[in-house]
C-alpha positions as protocol buffer text, in pm:
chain_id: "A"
residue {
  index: 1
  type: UNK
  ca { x: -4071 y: 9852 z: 1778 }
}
residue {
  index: 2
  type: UNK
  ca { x: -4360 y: 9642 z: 1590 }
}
residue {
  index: 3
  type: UNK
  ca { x: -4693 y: 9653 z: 1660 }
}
residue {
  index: 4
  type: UNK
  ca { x: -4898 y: 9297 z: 1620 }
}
residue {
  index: 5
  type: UNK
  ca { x: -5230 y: 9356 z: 1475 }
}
residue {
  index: 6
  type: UNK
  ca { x: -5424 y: 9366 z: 1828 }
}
residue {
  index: 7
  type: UNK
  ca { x: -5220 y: 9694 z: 1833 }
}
residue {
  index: 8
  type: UNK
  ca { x: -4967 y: 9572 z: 2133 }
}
residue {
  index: 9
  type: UNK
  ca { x: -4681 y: 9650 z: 2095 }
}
residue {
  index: 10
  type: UNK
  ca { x: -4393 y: 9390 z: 2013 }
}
residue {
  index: 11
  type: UNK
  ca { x: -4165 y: 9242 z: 2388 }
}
residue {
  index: 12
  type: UNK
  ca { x: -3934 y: 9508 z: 2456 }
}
residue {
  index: 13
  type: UNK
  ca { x: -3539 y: 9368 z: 2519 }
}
residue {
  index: 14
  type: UNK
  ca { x: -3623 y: 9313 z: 2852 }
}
residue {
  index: 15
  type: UNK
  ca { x: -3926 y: 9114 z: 2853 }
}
residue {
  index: 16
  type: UNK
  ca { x: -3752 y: 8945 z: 2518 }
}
residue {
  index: 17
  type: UNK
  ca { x: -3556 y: 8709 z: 2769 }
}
residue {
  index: 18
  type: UNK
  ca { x: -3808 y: 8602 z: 3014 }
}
residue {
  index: 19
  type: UNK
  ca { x: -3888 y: 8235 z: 2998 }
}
residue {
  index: 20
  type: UNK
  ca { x: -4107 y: 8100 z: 2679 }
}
residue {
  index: 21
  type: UNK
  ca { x: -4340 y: 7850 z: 2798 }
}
residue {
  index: 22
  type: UNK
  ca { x: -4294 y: 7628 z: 2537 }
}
residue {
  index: 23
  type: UNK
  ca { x: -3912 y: 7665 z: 2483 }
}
residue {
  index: 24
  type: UNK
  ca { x: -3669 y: 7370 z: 2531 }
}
residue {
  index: 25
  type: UNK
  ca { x: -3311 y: 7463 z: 2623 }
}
residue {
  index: 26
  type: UNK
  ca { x: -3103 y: 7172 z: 2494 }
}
residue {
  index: 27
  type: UNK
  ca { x: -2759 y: 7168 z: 2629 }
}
residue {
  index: 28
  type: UNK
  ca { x: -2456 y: 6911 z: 2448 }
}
residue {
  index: 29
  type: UNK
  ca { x: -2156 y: 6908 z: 2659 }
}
residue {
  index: 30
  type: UNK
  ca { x: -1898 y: 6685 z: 2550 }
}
residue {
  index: 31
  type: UNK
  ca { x: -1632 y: 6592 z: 2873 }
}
residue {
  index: 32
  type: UNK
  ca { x: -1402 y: 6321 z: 3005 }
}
residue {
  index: 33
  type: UNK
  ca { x: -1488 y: 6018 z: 3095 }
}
residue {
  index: 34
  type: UNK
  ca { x: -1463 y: 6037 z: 3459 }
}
residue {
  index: 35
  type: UNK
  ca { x: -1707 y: 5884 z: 3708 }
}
residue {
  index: 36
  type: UNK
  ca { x: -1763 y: 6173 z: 3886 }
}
residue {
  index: 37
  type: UNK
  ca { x: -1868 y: 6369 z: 3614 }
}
residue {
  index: 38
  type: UNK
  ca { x: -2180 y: 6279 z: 3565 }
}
residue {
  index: 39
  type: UNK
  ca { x: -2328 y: 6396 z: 3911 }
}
residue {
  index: 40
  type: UNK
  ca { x: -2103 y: 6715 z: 3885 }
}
residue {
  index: 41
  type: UNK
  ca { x: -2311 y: 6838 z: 3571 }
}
residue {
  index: 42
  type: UNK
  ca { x: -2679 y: 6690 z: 3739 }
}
residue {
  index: 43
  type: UNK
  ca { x: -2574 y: 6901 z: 4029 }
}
residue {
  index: 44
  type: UNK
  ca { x: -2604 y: 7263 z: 3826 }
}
residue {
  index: 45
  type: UNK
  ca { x: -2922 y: 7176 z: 3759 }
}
residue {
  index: 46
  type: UNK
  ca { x: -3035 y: 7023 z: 4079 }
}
residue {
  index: 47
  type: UNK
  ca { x: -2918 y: 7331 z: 4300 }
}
residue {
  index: 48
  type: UNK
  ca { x: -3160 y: 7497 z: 4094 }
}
residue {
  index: 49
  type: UNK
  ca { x: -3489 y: 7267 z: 4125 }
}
residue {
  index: 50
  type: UNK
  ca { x: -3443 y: 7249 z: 3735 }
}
residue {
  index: 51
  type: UNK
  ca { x: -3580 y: 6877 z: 3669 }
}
residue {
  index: 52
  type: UNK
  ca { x: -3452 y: 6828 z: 3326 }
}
residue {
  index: 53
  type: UNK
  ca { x: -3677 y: 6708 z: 3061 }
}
residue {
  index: 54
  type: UNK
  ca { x: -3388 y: 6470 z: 2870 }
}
residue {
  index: 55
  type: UNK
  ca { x: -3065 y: 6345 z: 2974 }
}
residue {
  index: 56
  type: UNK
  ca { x: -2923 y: 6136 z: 2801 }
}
residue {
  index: 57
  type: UNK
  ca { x: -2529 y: 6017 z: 2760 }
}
residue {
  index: 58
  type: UNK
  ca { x: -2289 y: 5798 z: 2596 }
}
residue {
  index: 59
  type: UNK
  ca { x: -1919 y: 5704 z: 2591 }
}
residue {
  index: 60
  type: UNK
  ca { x: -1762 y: 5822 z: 2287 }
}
residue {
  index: 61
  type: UNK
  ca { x: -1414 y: 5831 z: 2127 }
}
residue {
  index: 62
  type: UNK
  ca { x: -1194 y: 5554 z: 2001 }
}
residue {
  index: 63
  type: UNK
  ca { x: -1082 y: 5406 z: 2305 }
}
residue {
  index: 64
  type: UNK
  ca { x: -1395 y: 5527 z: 2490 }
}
residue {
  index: 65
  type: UNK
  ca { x: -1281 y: 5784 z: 2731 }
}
residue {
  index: 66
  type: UNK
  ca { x: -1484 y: 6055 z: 2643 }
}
residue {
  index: 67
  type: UNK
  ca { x: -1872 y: 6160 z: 2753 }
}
residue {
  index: 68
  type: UNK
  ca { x: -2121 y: 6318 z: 2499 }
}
residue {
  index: 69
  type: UNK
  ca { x: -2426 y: 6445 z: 2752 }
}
residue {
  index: 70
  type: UNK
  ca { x: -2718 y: 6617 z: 2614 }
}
residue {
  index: 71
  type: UNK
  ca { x: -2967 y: 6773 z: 2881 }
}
residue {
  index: 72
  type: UNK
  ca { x: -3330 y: 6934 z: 2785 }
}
residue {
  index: 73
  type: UNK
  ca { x: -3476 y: 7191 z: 3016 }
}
residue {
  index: 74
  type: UNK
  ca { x: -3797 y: 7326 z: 2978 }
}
residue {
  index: 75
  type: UNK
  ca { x: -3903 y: 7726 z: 3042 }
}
residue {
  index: 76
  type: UNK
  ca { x: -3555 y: 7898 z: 3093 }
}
residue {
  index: 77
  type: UNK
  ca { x: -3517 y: 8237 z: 2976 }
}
residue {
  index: 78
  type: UNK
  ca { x: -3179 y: 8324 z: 2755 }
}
residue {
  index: 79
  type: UNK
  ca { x: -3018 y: 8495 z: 2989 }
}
residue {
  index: 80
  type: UNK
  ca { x: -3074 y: 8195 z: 3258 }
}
residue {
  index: 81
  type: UNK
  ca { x: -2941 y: 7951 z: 2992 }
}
residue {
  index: 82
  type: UNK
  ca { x: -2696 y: 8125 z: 2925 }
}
residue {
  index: 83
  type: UNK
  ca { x: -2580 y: 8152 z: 3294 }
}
residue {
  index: 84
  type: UNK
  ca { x: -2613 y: 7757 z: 3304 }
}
residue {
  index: 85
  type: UNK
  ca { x: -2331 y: 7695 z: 3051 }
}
residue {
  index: 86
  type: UNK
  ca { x: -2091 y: 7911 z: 3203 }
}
residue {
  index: 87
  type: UNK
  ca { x: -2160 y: 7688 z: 3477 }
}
residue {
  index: 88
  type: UNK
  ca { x: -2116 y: 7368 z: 3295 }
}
residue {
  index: 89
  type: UNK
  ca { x: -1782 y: 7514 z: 3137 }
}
residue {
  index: 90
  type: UNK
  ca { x: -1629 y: 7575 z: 3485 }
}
residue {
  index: 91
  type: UNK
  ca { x: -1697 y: 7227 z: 3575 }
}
residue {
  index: 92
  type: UNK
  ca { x: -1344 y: 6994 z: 3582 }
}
residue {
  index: 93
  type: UNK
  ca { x: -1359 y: 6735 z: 3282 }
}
residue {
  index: 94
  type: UNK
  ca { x: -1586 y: 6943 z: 3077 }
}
residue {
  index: 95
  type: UNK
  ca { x: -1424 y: 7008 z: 2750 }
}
residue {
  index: 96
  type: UNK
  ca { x: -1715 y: 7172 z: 2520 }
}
residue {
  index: 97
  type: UNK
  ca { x: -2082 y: 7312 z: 2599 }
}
residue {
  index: 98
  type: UNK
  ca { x: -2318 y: 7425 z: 2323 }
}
residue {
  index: 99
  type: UNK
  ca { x: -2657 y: 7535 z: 2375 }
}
residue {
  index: 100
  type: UNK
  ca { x: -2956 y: 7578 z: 2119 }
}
residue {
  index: 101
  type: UNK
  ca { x: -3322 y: 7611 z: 2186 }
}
residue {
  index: 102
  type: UNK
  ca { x: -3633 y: 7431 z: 2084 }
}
residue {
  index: 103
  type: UNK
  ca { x: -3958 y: 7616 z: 2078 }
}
residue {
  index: 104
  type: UNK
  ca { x: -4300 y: 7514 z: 2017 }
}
residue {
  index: 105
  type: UNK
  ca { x: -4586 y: 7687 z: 1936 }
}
């Protein structure tokens, strides 16, 4: 364990996943393009009173049947993240979800 120089020790595992108030979950799931889709993967979020910070989505592929949708959420902790793509996997349509993380200082 480090110590920083007020002489606190560093997070412990535990306290290393709890939300970061200036950390941006950004979430790119790439899907079908199926109308219902859309309001499928809002819903994950919504059950949750998670507001997202970005959405944002376009039709992709050569004849245009595919969805690229990238979502920013604000002050989730890893593990909760983490939890939200498994959701977002499960979801009919969804082909690919890969999360990264944006923090600020």
């Amino acid at each position: 364990m480090r110590a920083d120089p007020s002489g606190a020790a560093a997070p412990s595992q535990a306290t290393a996943s709890a939300p970061h108030p200036h950390r941006v979950t950004c979430f790119a799931i790439r899907a079908c393009a199926d109308p219902g889709l859309m309001p499928r993967v809002l819903e994950v979020f919504a059950k949750r009173s998670l507001t997202p910070e970005r959405w944002h989505a376009d039709r992709m592929g050569p004849e245009r049947d595919e969805l690229a949708i990238d979502v920013q959420v604000a002050d989730l902790s890893q593990h909760e993240s983490a939890f939200l793509a498994r959701l977002l996997r499960q979801i009919w349509g969804v082909e690919a979800v890969l999360t990264s993380d944006k923090d600020f200082a």
